[in-house]
N, C-alpha and C positions, 0 to 999 in steps of 0.2 A: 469711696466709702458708702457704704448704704445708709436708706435712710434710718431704717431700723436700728444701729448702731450708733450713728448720730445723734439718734433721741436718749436712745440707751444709756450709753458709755458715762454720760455726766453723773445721771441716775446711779447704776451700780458702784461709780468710783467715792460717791457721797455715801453708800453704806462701807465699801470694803476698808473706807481708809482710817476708819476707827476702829476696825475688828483685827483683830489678831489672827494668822502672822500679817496679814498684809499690810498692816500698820508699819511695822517695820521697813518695808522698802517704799511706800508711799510718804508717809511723812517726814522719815529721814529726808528724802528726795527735795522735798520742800525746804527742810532746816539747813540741807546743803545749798540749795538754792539762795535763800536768805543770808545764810554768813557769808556766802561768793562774794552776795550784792555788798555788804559791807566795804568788804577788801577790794573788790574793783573800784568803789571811789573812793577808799583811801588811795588807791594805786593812784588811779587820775589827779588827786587834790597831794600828790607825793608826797603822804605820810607814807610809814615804817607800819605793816603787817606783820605785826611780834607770832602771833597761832591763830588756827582755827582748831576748835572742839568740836566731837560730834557726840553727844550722851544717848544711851539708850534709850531715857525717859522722852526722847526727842525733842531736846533742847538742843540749844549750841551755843556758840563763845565765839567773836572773832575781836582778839585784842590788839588792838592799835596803838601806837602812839602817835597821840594829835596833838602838834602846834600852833593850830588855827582851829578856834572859831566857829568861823566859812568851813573848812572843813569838816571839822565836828559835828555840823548841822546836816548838812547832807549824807555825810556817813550812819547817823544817826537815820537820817530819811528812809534811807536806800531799803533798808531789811524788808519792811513790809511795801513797797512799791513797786520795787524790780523784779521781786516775782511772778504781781499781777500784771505788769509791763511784760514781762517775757512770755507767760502762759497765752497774753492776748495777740503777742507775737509771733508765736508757733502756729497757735491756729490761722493768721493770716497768712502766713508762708505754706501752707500745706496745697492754697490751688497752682502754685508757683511751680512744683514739681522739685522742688528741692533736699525732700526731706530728708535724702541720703546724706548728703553735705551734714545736716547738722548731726547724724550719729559721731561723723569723724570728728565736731565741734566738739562734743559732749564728752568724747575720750579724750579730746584732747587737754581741756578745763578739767577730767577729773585725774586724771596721768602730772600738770601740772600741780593741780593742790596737795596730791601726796607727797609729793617731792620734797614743794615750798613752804608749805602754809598748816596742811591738817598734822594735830600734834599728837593726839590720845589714840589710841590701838583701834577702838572699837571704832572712829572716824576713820581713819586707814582702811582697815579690815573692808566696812562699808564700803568706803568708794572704791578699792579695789576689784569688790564683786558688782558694782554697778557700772564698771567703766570694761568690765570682763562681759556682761549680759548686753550693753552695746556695741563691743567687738563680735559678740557672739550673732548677733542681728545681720552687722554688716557682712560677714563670713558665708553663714548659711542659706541659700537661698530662697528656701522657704517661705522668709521673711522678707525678703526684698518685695514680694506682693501686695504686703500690709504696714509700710513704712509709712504711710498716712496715718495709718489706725493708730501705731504707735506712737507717732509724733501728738496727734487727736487725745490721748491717754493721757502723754506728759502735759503736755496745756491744762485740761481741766486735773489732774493732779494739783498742781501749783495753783490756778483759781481759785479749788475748791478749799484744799486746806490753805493757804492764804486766807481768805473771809474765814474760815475755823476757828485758824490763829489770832483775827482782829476780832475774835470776841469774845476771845480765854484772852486778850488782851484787855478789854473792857470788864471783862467781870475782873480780874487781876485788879485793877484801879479802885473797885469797888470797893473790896476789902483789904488789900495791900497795896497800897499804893508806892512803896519803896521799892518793891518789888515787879516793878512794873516795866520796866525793862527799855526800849529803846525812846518811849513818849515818857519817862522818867530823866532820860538823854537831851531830849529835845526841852525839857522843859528847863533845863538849868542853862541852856543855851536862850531861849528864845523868852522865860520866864510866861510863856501861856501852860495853864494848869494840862497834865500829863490826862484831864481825861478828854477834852476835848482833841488832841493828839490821837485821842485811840478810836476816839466818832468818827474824825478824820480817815485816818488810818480804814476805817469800817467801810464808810462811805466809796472811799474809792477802792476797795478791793469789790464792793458789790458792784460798781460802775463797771468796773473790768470783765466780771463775769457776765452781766448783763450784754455788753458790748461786742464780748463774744457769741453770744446765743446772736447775735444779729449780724456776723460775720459768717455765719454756718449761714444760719437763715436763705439769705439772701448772696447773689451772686455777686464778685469785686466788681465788677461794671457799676451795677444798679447802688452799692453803696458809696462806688468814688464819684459815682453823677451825684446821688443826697449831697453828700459833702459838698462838691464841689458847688452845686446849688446854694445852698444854703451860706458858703465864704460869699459868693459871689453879692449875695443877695444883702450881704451884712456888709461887705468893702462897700456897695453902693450906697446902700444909708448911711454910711458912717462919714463918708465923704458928702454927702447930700446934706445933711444935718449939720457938718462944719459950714457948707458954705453957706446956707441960708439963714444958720443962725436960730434955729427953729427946731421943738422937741417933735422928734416923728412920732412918738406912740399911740398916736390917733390912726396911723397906716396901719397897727393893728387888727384893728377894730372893725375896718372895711375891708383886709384881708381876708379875714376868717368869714365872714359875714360872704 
Protein backbone atom coordinates (compact mmCIF):
# COMPACT_ATOMS: atom_id res chain seq x y z
CA UNK A 1 0.00 0.00 0.00
CA UNK A 2 1.18 3.43 -0.47
CA UNK A 3 1.97 5.76 1.79
CA UNK A 4 -0.42 8.29 0.42
CA UNK A 5 -3.49 5.88 0.80
CA UNK A 6 -2.43 4.91 4.28
CA UNK A 7 -2.82 8.50 5.46
CA UNK A 8 -5.74 8.85 3.20
CA UNK A 9 -8.12 6.02 3.44
CA UNK A 10 -8.99 6.73 7.41
CA UNK A 11 -9.48 10.23 6.26
CA UNK A 12 -12.05 9.74 3.41
CA UNK A 13 -13.81 6.65 5.09
CA UNK A 14 -14.54 9.18 8.33
CA UNK A 15 -16.45 11.61 5.70
CA UNK A 16 -18.09 8.95 3.18
CA UNK A 17 -19.48 6.88 6.00
CA UNK A 18 -22.08 9.31 6.91
CA UNK A 19 -23.10 10.49 3.48
CA UNK A 20 -25.43 8.80 1.45
CA UNK A 21 -25.29 6.02 -0.46
CA UNK A 22 -22.19 5.02 1.02
CA UNK A 23 -23.64 4.86 4.30
CA UNK A 24 -25.41 2.19 3.33
CA UNK A 25 -22.73 -0.49 2.73
CA UNK A 26 -20.27 1.13 5.43
CA UNK A 27 -22.21 1.20 8.43
CA UNK A 28 -24.57 -1.60 7.78
CA UNK A 29 -20.95 -3.40 7.63
CA UNK A 30 -20.33 -2.31 10.97
CA UNK A 31 -24.03 -3.16 12.57
CA UNK A 32 -23.43 -6.63 11.00
CA UNK A 33 -20.15 -6.76 12.50
CA UNK A 34 -21.62 -5.85 15.94
CA UNK A 35 -24.79 -8.34 16.04
CA UNK A 36 -22.13 -11.28 14.73
CA UNK A 37 -20.21 -10.24 17.83
CA UNK A 38 -23.22 -10.81 19.91
CA UNK A 39 -24.05 -14.29 18.52
CA UNK A 40 -20.57 -15.75 18.58
CA UNK A 41 -20.56 -15.36 22.44
CA UNK A 42 -23.66 -16.43 22.76
CA UNK A 43 -22.51 -19.38 20.53
CA UNK A 44 -19.35 -19.78 22.82
CA UNK A 45 -21.26 -19.28 26.36
CA UNK A 46 -24.20 -22.09 24.57
CA UNK A 47 -27.01 -19.88 24.71
CA UNK A 48 -29.83 -20.26 21.79
CA UNK A 49 -29.36 -17.34 18.92
CA UNK A 50 -33.31 -16.91 18.29
CA UNK A 51 -32.55 -13.83 15.04
CA UNK A 52 -30.43 -11.36 13.81
CA UNK A 53 -32.08 -7.99 12.22
CA UNK A 54 -30.48 -5.76 10.01
CA UNK A 55 -32.89 -2.15 9.73
CA UNK A 56 -32.21 0.32 7.25
CA UNK A 57 -31.82 3.14 9.75
CA UNK A 58 -28.69 1.07 10.58
CA UNK A 59 -29.56 -0.47 13.58
CA UNK A 60 -29.88 -4.20 14.46
CA UNK A 61 -31.22 -6.85 16.94
CA UNK A 62 -29.58 -10.10 17.71
CA UNK A 63 -32.14 -11.91 20.20
CA UNK A 64 -30.86 -14.53 22.42
CA UNK A 65 -31.94 -16.43 24.93
CA UNK A 66 -29.78 -16.18 28.15
CA UNK A 67 -29.71 -18.43 31.05
CA UNK A 68 -26.76 -17.07 32.63
CA UNK A 69 -25.79 -14.23 34.03
CA UNK A 70 -21.97 -14.87 33.07
CA UNK A 71 -23.35 -15.10 29.84
CA UNK A 72 -25.44 -12.22 29.65
CA UNK A 73 -22.54 -10.05 30.62
CA UNK A 74 -20.36 -10.74 27.86
CA UNK A 75 -22.83 -11.07 25.21
CA UNK A 76 -23.91 -7.76 26.26
CA UNK A 77 -19.96 -6.81 26.07
CA UNK A 78 -19.17 -8.12 22.96
CA UNK A 79 -21.17 -5.51 20.49
CA UNK A 80 -19.13 -2.68 20.81
CA UNK A 81 -15.56 -4.44 21.43
CA UNK A 82 -15.33 -7.12 18.94
CA UNK A 83 -15.50 -4.82 16.23
CA UNK A 84 -12.73 -2.60 17.47
CA UNK A 85 -10.91 -6.06 18.37
CA UNK A 86 -11.45 -7.29 14.75
CA UNK A 87 -10.70 -3.79 12.84
CA UNK A 88 -7.40 -3.73 14.89
CA UNK A 89 -6.93 -7.28 13.81
CA UNK A 90 -7.18 -6.87 10.10
CA UNK A 91 -4.77 -4.27 10.11
CA UNK A 92 -2.42 -6.49 11.94
CA UNK A 93 -2.78 -9.41 9.62
CA UNK A 94 -2.43 -7.30 6.33
CA UNK A 95 1.85 -7.48 6.70
CA UNK A 96 1.24 -11.28 7.11
CA UNK A 97 0.09 -11.68 3.42
CA UNK A 98 -2.92 -13.20 4.19
CA UNK A 99 -5.45 -11.18 3.19
CA UNK A 100 -6.94 -13.52 0.58
CA UNK A 101 -7.90 -16.00 3.25
CA UNK A 102 -10.04 -13.79 4.93
CA UNK A 103 -12.30 -12.63 1.81
CA UNK A 104 -13.15 -16.55 1.92
CA UNK A 105 -13.68 -15.99 5.96
CA UNK A 106 -16.08 -13.12 5.30
CA UNK A 107 -18.29 -15.22 2.70
CA UNK A 108 -18.11 -17.70 4.52
CA UNK A 109 -19.76 -15.78 8.18
CA UNK A 110 -21.90 -14.01 5.77
CA UNK A 111 -23.42 -17.38 3.59
CA UNK A 112 -23.65 -18.67 7.35
CA UNK A 113 -25.75 -15.86 8.96
CA UNK A 114 -28.26 -16.00 5.94
CA UNK A 115 -29.02 -19.21 6.45
CA UNK A 116 -28.96 -19.29 10.36
CA UNK A 117 -29.41 -16.23 12.07
CA UNK A 118 -30.42 -12.97 9.77
CA UNK A 119 -34.23 -12.91 9.91
CA UNK A 120 -35.79 -9.52 8.08
CA UNK A 121 -35.37 -9.11 4.13
CA UNK A 122 -33.59 -5.98 4.13
CA UNK A 123 -30.69 -7.95 6.55
CA UNK A 124 -30.69 -10.90 3.84
CA UNK A 125 -30.84 -8.74 0.78
CA UNK A 126 -27.68 -6.90 2.43
CA UNK A 127 -25.56 -9.58 3.34
CA UNK A 128 -26.31 -11.33 0.24
CA UNK A 129 -24.94 -8.39 -1.91
CA UNK A 130 -21.95 -8.05 0.48
CA UNK A 131 -20.90 -11.73 0.54
CA UNK A 132 -21.49 -11.44 -3.59
CA UNK A 133 -18.95 -8.14 -3.77
CA UNK A 134 -16.45 -10.42 -1.76
CA UNK A 135 -16.86 -13.33 -4.20
CA UNK A 136 -16.63 -10.80 -6.73
CA UNK A 137 -13.00 -9.63 -5.39
CA UNK A 138 -11.79 -13.03 -4.90
CA UNK A 139 -12.92 -14.12 -8.77
CA UNK A 140 -11.57 -11.08 -10.58
CA UNK A 141 -8.28 -10.45 -10.79
CA UNK A 142 -8.04 -7.06 -10.93
CA UNK A 143 -8.38 -7.01 -7.47
CA UNK A 144 -6.28 -9.66 -6.18
CA UNK A 145 -3.59 -6.55 -6.47
CA UNK A 146 -5.20 -4.46 -3.91
CA UNK A 147 -6.49 -7.12 -1.36
CA UNK A 148 -4.43 -5.20 1.20
CA UNK A 149 -6.16 -1.97 0.30
CA UNK A 150 -9.36 -3.67 0.82
CA UNK A 151 -8.81 -5.48 3.86
CA UNK A 152 -7.02 -1.66 5.14
CA UNK A 153 -10.76 -0.24 4.08
CA UNK A 154 -12.65 -2.92 6.27
CA UNK A 155 -10.39 -2.23 9.54
CA UNK A 156 -10.84 1.45 9.62
CA UNK A 157 -14.65 0.88 8.55
CA UNK A 158 -15.31 -0.80 11.72
CA UNK A 159 -12.81 1.46 14.00
CA UNK A 160 -14.15 4.26 12.59
CA UNK A 161 -17.93 3.82 12.88
CA UNK A 162 -17.38 1.72 16.03
CA UNK A 163 -15.92 5.22 18.11
CA UNK A 164 -19.32 6.76 15.96
CA UNK A 165 -21.44 4.31 17.40
CA UNK A 166 -19.85 4.82 21.14
CA UNK A 167 -20.86 8.34 20.98
CA UNK A 168 -24.49 8.20 19.61
CA UNK A 169 -24.20 5.72 22.40
CA UNK A 170 -23.14 8.39 24.97
CA UNK A 171 -25.38 11.05 23.79
CA UNK A 172 -28.30 8.22 23.81
CA UNK A 173 -27.62 7.98 27.86
CA UNK A 174 -27.87 11.60 27.97
CA UNK A 175 -31.20 12.06 27.02
CA UNK A 176 -32.81 8.44 26.92
CA UNK A 177 -31.44 6.52 28.93
CA UNK A 178 -33.78 3.35 28.51
CA UNK A 179 -32.95 3.51 25.37
CA UNK A 180 -29.68 3.02 25.59
CA UNK A 181 -29.08 -0.28 24.44
CA UNK A 182 -26.44 -2.74 25.29
CA UNK A 183 -24.62 -0.41 28.49
CA UNK A 184 -28.51 -0.39 29.43
CA UNK A 185 -27.86 -4.53 29.29
CA UNK A 186 -24.87 -4.33 31.19
CA UNK A 187 -26.20 -2.32 33.71
CA UNK A 188 -29.04 -4.64 35.10
CA UNK A 189 -26.44 -7.12 35.02
CA UNK A 190 -23.53 -5.53 36.85
CA UNK A 191 -25.88 -2.72 38.43
CA UNK A 192 -22.85 0.25 37.47
CA UNK A 193 -24.95 3.20 35.93
CA UNK A 194 -25.41 2.46 31.86
CA UNK A 195 -23.33 5.77 31.33
CA UNK A 196 -20.14 4.93 32.52
CA UNK A 197 -20.72 1.62 30.29
CA UNK A 198 -20.78 3.89 27.35
CA UNK A 199 -17.30 6.20 28.54
CA UNK A 200 -15.97 2.76 28.78
CA UNK A 201 -17.31 1.44 25.78
CA UNK A 202 -15.68 5.15 24.10
CA UNK A 203 -12.68 4.81 25.67
CA UNK A 204 -11.62 1.59 24.25
CA UNK A 205 -12.92 1.90 20.74
CA UNK A 206 -10.62 5.31 20.72
CA UNK A 207 -7.58 2.99 22.15
CA UNK A 208 -8.19 0.66 19.16
CA UNK A 209 -8.09 3.16 16.69
CA UNK A 210 -5.26 4.91 18.05
CA UNK A 211 -3.44 1.49 18.40
CA UNK A 212 -3.94 0.91 15.03
CA UNK A 213 -2.41 4.26 13.62
CA UNK A 214 0.73 2.80 15.48
CA UNK A 215 0.44 -0.71 13.73
CA UNK A 216 0.52 1.17 10.22
CA UNK A 217 3.12 3.47 11.66
CA UNK A 218 5.56 1.41 12.41
CA UNK A 219 6.90 -1.96 11.33
CA UNK A 220 5.73 -5.55 13.50
CA UNK A 221 9.41 -5.91 14.39
CA UNK A 222 9.90 -2.59 15.91
CA UNK A 223 6.31 -2.94 17.85
CA UNK A 224 6.77 -6.77 18.97
CA UNK A 225 10.42 -5.54 20.30
CA UNK A 226 8.25 -2.15 22.40
CA UNK A 227 6.00 -4.86 23.60
CA UNK A 228 8.18 -7.25 24.36
CA UNK A 229 10.44 -4.63 26.02
CA UNK A 230 8.25 -3.16 28.01
CA UNK A 231 6.49 -7.16 29.62
CA UNK A 232 9.84 -7.79 30.20
CA UNK A 233 10.76 -4.71 31.95
CA UNK A 234 7.32 -4.97 34.04
CA UNK A 235 7.84 -9.17 34.87
CA UNK A 236 11.16 -7.85 36.27
CA UNK A 237 9.86 -5.30 38.65
CA UNK A 238 7.03 -7.11 39.51
CA UNK A 239 9.02 -10.06 40.59
CA UNK A 240 11.73 -7.44 42.14
CA UNK A 241 9.21 -5.72 44.29
CA UNK A 242 7.70 -9.04 45.65
CA UNK A 243 10.94 -10.15 46.79
CA UNK A 244 12.23 -7.16 48.50
CA UNK A 245 9.22 -6.16 49.90
CA UNK A 246 9.92 -2.57 48.67
CA UNK A 247 7.53 0.11 46.59
CA UNK A 248 9.78 0.70 43.15
CA UNK A 249 8.26 3.89 42.05
CA UNK A 250 11.13 5.84 42.97
CA UNK A 251 12.95 3.72 39.61
CA UNK A 252 10.71 5.99 37.98
CA UNK A 253 11.91 8.91 38.63
CA UNK A 254 15.72 8.06 37.93
CA UNK A 255 14.50 6.44 34.78
CA UNK A 256 13.23 9.25 33.04
CA UNK A 257 15.67 11.53 34.57
Amino acid sequence: MSKIFIVLAPTIIAILIRLKPFDLLLRTFNTLTHELSHAFIAILFRQKVQKIALNTDFSGVCVTKITSKVAGFFISLAGYTLPGLIGFGLICLIPFGITEKTFYIIMAISIISIIFAIANSFGRVWTICFASLNLIFILVPIFHSIYDNIIYIYAYVLLIENLLSTLTLLYVNLIKTKKAGDSLLLKKTTHIPTIIWSILFFVFSVVMLCLSFVIVAYTQTTVLQAFVSSALVFGVMSVLGFVIKKDLSGFAKAAIA
